[in-house]
C-alpha positions as a Markdown table, in Angstrom:
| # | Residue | x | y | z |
|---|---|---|---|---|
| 1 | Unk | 28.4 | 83.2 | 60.5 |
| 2 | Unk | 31.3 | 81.3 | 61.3 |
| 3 | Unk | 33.7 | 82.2 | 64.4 |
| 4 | Unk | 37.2 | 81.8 | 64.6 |
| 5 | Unk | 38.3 | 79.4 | 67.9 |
| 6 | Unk | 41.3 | 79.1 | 69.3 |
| 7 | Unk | 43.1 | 75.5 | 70.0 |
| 8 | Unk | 42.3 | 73.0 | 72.7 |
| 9 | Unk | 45.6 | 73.4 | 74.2 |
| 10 | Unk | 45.6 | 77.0 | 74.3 |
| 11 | Unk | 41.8 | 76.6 | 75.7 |
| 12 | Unk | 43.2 | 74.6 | 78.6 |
| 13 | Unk | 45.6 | 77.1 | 79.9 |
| 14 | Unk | 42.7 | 79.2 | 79.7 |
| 15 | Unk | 40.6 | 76.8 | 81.6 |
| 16 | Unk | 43.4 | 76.5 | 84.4 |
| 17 | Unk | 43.9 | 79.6 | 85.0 |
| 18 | Unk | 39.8 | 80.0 | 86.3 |
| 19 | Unk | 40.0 | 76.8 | 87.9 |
| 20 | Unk | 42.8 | 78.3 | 90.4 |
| 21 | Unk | 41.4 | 81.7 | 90.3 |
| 22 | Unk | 45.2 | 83.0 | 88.8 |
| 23 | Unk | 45.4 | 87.0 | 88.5 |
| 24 | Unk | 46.3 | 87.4 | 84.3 |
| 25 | Unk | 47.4 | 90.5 | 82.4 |
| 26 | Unk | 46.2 | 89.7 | 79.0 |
| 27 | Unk | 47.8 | 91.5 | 76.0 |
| 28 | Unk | 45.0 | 91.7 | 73.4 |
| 29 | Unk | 46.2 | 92.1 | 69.4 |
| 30 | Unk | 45.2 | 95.5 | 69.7 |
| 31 | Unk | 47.7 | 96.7 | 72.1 |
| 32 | Unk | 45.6 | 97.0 | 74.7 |
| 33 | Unk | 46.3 | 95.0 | 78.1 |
| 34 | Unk | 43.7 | 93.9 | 80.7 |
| 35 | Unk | 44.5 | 92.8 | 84.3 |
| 36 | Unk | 42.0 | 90.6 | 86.8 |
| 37 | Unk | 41.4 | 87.1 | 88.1 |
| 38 | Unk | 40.2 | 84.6 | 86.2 |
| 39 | Unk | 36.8 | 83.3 | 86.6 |
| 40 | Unk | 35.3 | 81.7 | 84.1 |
| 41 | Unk | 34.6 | 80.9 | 80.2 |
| 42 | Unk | 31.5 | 82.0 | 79.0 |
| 43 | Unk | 29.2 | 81.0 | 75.4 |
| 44 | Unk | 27.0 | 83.7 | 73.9 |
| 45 | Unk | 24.1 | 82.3 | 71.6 |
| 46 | Unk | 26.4 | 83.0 | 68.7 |
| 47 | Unk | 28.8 | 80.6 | 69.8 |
| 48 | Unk | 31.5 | 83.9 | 70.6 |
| 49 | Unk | 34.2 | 82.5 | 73.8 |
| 50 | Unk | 34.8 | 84.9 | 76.0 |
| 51 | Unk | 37.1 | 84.6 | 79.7 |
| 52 | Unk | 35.7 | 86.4 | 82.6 |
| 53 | Unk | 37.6 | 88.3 | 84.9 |
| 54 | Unk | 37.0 | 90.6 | 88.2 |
| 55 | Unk | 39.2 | 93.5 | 87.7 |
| 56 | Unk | 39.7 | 96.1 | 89.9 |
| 57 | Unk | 36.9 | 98.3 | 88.3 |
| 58 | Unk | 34.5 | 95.5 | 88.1 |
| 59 | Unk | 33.7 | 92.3 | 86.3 |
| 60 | Unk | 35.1 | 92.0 | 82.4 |
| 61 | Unk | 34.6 | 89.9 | 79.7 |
| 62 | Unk | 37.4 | 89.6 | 77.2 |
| 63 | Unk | 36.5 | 87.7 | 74.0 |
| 64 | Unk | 38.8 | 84.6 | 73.4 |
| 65 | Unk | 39.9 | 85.4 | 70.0 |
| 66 | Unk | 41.4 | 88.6 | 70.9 |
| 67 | Unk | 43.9 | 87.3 | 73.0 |
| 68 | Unk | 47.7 | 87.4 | 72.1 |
| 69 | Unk | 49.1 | 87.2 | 75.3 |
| 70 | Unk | 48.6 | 85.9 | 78.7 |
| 71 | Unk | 50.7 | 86.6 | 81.7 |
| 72 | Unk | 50.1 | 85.0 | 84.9 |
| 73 | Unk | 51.0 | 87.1 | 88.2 |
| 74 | Unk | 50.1 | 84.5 | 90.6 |
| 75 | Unk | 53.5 | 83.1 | 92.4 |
| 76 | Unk | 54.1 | 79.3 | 91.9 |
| 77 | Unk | 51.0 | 79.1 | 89.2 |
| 78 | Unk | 51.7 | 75.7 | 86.8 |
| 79 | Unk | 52.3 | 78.1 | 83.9 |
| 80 | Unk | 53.7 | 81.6 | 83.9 |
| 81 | Unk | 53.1 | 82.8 | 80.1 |
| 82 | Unk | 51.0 | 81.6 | 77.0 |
| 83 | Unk | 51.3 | 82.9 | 73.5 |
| 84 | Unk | 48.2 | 82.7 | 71.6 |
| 85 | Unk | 48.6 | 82.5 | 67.2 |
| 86 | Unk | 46.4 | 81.3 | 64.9 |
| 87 | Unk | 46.8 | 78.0 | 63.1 |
């Protein structure tokens, strides 16, 4: 089964924001909207990305793909909004 990935750049915004432990809201292409700090990237075994967060009710994984939007909340972050879309 093949996964869809998002880009590199996009990736690295990603990667950022759990290097400085930024606070995201993430707009998912449902509708839905998660807030938390960013933690970490994590791999399943079937190669699935998914960012970590610590939320207010507790740890969260969101999975990469799902992403449209994210926010960051943190004052004087290097980046303040990323816009995810498919190639």
């Amino acid at each position: 089964m093949t996964h869809s990935l998002i880009s590199c750049e996009l990736h690295d915004y990603i990667e950022v924001a759990c290097m400085y432990g930024y606070e995201v809201r993430l707009c998912l292409k449902d509708g839905s909207v998660v807030t938390g700090r960013a933690k970490d990237i994590l791999t399943n075994a079937e190669k699935q990305e998914f960012l970590l967060l610590d939320t207010e009710t507790g740890t969260q994984q969101v999975e990469l793909i799902l992403l449209d939007k994210m926010q960051v909340l943190t004052p004087h972050a290097k980046f303040s909004e990323v816009i995810f879309r498919n190639p």
